[in-house]
C-alpha positions as CSV (number, residue, x, y, z in Angstrom):
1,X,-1.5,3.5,33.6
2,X,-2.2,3.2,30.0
3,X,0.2,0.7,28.5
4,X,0.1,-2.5,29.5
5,X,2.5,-5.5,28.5
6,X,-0.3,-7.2,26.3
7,X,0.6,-4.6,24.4
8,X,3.8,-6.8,23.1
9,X,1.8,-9.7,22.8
10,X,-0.5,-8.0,20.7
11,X,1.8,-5.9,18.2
12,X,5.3,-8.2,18.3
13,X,4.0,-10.5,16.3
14,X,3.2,-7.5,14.0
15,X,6.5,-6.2,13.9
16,X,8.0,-9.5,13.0
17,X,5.4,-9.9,10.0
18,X,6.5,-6.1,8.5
19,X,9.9,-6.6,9.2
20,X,9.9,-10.1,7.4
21,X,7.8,-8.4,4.2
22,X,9.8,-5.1,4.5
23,X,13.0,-7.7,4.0
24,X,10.7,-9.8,1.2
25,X,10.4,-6.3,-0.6
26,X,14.1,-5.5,-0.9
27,X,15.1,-8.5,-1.7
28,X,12.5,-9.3,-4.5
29,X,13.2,-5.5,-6.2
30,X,17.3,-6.2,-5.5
31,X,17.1,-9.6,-7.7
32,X,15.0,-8.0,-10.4
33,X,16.2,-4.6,-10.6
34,X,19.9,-6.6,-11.6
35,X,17.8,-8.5,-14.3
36,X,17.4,-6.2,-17.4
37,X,14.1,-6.3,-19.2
38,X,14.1,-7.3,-23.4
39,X,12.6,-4.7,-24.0
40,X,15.4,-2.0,-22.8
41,X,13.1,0.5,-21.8
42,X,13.1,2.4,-19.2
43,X,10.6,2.4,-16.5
44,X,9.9,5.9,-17.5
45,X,10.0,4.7,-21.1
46,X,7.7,2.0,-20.1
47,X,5.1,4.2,-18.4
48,X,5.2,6.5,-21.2
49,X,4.3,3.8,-23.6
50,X,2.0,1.9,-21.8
51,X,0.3,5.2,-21.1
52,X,-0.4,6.0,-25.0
53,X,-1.0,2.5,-25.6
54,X,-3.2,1.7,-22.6
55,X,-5.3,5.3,-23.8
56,X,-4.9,6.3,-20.4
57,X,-5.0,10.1,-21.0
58,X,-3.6,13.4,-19.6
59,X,-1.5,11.3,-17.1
60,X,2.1,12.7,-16.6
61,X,5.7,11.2,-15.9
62,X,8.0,12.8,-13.2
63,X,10.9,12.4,-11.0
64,X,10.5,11.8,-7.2
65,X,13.2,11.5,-4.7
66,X,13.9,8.5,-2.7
67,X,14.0,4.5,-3.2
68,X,10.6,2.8,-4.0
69,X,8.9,5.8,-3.4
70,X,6.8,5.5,-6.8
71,X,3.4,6.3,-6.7
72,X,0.2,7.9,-8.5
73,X,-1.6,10.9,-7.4
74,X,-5.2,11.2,-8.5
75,X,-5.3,14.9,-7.2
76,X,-2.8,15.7,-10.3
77,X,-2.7,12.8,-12.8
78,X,1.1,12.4,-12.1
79,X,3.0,9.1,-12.3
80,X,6.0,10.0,-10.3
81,X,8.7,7.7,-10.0
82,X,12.0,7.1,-8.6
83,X,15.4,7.7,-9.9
84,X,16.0,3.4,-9.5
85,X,12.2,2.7,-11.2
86,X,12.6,5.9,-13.6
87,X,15.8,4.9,-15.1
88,X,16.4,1.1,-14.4
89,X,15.9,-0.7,-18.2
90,X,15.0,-3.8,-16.0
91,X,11.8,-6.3,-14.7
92,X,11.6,-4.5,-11.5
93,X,11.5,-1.0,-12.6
94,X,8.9,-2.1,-15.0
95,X,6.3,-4.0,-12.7
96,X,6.5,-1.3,-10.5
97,X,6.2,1.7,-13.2
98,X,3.3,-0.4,-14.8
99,X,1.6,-1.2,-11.0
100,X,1.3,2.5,-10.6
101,X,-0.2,3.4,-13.7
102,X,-2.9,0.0,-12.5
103,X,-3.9,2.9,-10.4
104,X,-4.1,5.7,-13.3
105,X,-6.8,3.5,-15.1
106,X,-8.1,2.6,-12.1
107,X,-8.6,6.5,-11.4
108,X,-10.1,7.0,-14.9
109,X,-12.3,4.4,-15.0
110,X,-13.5,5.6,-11.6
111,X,-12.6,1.9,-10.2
112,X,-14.8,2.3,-7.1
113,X,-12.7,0.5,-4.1
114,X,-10.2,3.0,-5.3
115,X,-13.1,6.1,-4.9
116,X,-14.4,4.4,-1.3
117,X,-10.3,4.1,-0.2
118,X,-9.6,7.6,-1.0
119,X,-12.9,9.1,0.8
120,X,-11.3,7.2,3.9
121,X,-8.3,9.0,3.6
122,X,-9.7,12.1,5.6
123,X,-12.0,10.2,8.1
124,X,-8.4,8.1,8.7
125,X,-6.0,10.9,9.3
126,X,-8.6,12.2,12.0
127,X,-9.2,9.5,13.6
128,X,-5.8,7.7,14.2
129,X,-5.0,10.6,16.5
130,X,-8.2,11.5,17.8
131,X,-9.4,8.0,18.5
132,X,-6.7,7.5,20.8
133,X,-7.1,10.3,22.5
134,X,-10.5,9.3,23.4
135,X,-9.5,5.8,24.5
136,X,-6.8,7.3,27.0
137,X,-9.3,10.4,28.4
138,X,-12.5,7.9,28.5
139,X,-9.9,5.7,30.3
140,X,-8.8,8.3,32.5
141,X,-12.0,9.3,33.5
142,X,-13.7,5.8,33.9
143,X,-15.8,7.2,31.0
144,X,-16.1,3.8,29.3
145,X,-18.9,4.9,27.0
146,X,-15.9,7.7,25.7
147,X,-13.2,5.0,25.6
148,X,-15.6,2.9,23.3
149,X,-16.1,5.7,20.9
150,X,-12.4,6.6,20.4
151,X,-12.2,2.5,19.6
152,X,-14.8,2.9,17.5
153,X,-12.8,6.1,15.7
154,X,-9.6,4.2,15.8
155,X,-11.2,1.1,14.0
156,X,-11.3,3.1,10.8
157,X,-7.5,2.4,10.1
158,X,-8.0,-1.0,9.8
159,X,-11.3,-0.5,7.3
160,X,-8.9,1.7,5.5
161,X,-6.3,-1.0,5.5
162,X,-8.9,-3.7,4.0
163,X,-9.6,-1.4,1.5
164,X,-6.8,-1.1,0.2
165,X,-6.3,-4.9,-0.3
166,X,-8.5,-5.0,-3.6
167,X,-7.2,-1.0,-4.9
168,X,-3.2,-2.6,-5.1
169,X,-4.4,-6.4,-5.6
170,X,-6.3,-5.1,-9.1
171,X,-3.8,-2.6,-9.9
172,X,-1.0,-5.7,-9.6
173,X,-3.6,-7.4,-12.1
174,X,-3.7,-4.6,-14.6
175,X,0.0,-4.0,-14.5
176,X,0.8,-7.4,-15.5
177,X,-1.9,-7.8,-18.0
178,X,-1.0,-4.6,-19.7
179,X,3.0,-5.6,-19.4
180,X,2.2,-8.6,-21.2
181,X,-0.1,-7.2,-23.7
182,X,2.6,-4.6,-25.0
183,X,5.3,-6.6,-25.5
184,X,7.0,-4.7,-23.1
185,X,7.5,-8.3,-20.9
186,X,8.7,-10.8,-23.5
187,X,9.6,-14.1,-21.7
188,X,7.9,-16.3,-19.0
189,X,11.7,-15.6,-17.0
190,X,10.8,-11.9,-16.9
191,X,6.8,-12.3,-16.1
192,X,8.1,-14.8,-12.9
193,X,9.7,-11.2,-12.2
194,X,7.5,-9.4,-12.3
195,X,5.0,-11.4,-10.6
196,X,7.9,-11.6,-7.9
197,X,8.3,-8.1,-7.3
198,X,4.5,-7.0,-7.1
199,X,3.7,-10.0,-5.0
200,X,6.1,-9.4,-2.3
201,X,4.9,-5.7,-2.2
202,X,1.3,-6.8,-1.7
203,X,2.5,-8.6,0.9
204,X,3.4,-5.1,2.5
205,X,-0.2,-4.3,2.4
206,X,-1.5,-7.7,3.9
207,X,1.0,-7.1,6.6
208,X,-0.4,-3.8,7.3
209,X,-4.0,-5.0,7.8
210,X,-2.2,-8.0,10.9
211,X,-0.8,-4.9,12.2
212,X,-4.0,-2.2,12.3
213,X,-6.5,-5.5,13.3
214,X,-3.6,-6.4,15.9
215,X,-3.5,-2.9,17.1
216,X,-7.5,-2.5,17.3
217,X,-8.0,-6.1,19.3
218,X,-5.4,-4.4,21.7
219,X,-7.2,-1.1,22.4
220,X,-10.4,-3.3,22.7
221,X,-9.1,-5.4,25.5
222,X,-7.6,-2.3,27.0
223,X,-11.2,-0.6,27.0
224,X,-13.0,-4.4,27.8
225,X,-10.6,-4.9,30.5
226,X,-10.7,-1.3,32.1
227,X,-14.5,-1.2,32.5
228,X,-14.5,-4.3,34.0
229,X,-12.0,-3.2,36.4
């Protein structure tokens, strides 16, 4: 009753674009992670200068498991990296280590689309659940009023989704600014790398906001075309 084949129409398309950036990704960090930086540092190395000489302070450096699973948690001032960004002495390993600490100064500056993008984070993890289960019951019922609210509820994965467009788009910016500024980039060959590799990742995030709009025009035809059945 509830899925309908416009669902494919809808979300294919979606697939294809993350499975085409998902294979951008690899293949962007793959070339650069075999090109080794002038520098020789580390991306650990890297962070841990950039961190001293960017005054970014009371920001750690630690160890995650898993490949390109870097990231910066606000909740802890912790870099964490990945064994391939944390000890790779090449471009890839430091665009990435220098991207996430974009999102360290972004935190201490209080960058605000990073502040708005984290109070989502809550109303998001609700609602992707709950706002489906209100589209299927209102459904059910022939409670289109219901149906429209869980829509509604649903939609805020795809403002989450914009939002984080400009958070990793000016986190990008500061990485390669600060890269450059440092020394820790030396040559226009290793800046085309870096530019590579955080490109194709925000490419990953694009792709993400076609896939939550994609998803949300489905469930509103769904709804639209149920109440006027």
């Amino acid at each position: 009753m509830f899925f309908s084949p416009s669902y494919l129409i809808y979300m294919i398309p979606a697939f294809i674009l993350m499975a085409l950036t998902s294979w951008y990704v690899k293949a962007a960090y793959n070339k650069w992670s075999r090109v080794p930086a002038q520098s020789r540092l580390t991306g650990a190395q890297a962070a841990q200068r950039l961190i001293s000489t960017g005054g970014i302070y009371g920001v750690q450096v630690q160890g995650v498991a898993g490949n390109l699973t870097d990231h910066y948690d606000p909740r802890n001032k912790t870099l964490f990296l990945s064994p391939g960004v944390a000890n790779g002495a090449s471009v890839a390993s430091m665009a990435i280590a220098a991207h996430e600490l974009g999102h360290a100064m972004q935190d201490a500056e209080d960058y605000l689309p990073l502040r708005f993008r984290s109070a989502l984070v809550p109303v998001v993890n609700i609602g992707s659940n709950l706002g489906w289960f209100l589209i299927m019951i209102g459904l059910f019922l022939r409670f289109t009023e219901l149906a429209w609210l869980g829509v509604l509820i649903f939609a805020g994965g795809a403002v989450f989704a914009l939002a984080t467009l400009p958070v990793e788009f000016n986190a990008s910016s500061r990485a390669k600014q600060l890269l450059a500024q440092t020394g820790i980039i030396q040559t226009d060959a290793e800046m085309r790398g870096v530019n590579s590799v955080l490109n194709a990742a925000a490419l990953t995030y694009v792709a993400g906001l076609v896939t939550a709009i994609l998803q949300l025009l489905y469930y509103v035809s769904l709804v639209g075309g149920g109440r006027r059945r």
